[in-house]
C-alpha positions as CSV (number, residue, x, y, z in Angstrom):
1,X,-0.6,-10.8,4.4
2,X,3.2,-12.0,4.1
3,X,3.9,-10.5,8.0
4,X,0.9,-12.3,9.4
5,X,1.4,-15.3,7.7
6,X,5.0,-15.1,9.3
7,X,3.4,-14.3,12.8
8,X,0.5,-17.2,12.5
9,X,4.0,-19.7,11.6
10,X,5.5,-18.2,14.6
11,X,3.1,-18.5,16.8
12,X,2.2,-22.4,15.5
13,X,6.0,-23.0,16.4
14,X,5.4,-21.8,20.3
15,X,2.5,-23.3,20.6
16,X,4.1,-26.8,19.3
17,X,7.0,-26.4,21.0
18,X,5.2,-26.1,24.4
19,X,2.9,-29.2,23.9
20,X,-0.2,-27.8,22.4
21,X,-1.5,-28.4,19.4
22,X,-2.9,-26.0,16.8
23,X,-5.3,-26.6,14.3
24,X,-3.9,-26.5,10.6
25,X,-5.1,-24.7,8.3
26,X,-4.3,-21.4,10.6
27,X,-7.2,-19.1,8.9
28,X,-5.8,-16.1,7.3
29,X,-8.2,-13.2,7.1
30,X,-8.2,-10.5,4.2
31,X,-10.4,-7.7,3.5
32,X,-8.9,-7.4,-0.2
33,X,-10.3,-10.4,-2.7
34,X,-7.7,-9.7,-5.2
35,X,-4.8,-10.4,-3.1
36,X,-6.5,-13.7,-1.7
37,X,-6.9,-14.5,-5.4
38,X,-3.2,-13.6,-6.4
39,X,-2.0,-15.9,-3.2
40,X,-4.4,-18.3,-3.4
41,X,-4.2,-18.9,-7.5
42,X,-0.6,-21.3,-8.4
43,X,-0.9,-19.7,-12.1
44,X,0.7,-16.4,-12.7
45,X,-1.0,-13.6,-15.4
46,X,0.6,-10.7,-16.8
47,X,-1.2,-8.4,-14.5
48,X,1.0,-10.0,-11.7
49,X,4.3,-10.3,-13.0
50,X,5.3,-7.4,-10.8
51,X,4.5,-9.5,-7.7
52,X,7.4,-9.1,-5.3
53,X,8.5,-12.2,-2.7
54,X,5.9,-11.9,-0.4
55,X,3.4,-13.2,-2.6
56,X,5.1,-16.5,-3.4
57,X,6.0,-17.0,0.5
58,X,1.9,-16.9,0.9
59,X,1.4,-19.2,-1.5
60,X,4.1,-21.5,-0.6
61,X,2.7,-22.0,2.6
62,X,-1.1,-22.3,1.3
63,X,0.1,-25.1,-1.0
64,X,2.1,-26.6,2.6
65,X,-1.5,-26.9,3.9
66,X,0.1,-24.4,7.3
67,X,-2.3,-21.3,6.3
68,X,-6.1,-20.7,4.4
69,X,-6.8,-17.3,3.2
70,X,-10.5,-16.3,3.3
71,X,-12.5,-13.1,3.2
72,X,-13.5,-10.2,5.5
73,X,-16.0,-7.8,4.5
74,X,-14.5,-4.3,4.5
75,X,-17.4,-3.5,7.0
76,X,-16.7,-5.8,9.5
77,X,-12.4,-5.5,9.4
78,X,-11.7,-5.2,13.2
79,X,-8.2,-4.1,12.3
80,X,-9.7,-1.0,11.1
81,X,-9.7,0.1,15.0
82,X,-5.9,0.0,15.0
83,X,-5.2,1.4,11.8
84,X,-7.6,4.1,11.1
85,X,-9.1,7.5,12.0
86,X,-13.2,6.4,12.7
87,X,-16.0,8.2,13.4
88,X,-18.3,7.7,17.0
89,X,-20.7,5.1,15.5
90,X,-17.8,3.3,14.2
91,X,-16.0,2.7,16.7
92,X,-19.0,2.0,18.6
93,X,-19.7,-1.0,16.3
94,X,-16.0,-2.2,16.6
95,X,-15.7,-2.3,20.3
96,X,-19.0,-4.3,20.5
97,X,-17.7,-6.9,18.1
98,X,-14.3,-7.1,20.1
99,X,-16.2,-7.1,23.7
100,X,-15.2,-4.3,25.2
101,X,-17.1,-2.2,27.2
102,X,-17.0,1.4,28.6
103,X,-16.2,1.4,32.3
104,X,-17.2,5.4,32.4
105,X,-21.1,4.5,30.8
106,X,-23.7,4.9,33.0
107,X,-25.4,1.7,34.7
């Protein structure tokens, strides 16, 4: 979450710096609802005392208004495409959500 947090800033930046304007709140999608919690929740427990930098750089910009976190079901993480080994009907599923097509399927 801390990278693309640091990518969504980035790309803000560019976008303002060429003359375009970006909607803020930049939605931050998760799959994981304890790490949205952890970011999202100012009060620290002892279960996350072991929290390294990334976490407070997430919830610093949160409280800054620049990202929202909010929730992806597990089944429906496109990012899973990218960073997994999936079956047939998988994939299948994936590539319909992201519009792609296959050029080799029969008309």
């Amino acid at each position: 979450m801390a990278q693309s947090t640091c990518e969504l800033i980035w790309i803000h930046q560019l976008l303002s710096e060429i003359g375009l304007d970006s909607s803020l709140p930049m939605k931050l999608w998760c799959d994981n609802q304890a790490a949205i919690h952890i970011a999202s929740n100012p009060v620290l427990h002892e279960r996350t005392k072991h929290i390294e930098f990334d976490c407070h750089f997430i919830r610093e910009k949160i409280q800054q208004n620049l990202i929202s976190t909010n929730h992806v079901k597990t089944g429906e993480q496109l990012a899973d495409f990218f960073t997994k080994a999936l079956s047939g009907p998988r994939i299948d599923y994936i590539c319909n959500k992201m519009g792609m097509i296959n050029i080799y399927a029969p008309s």
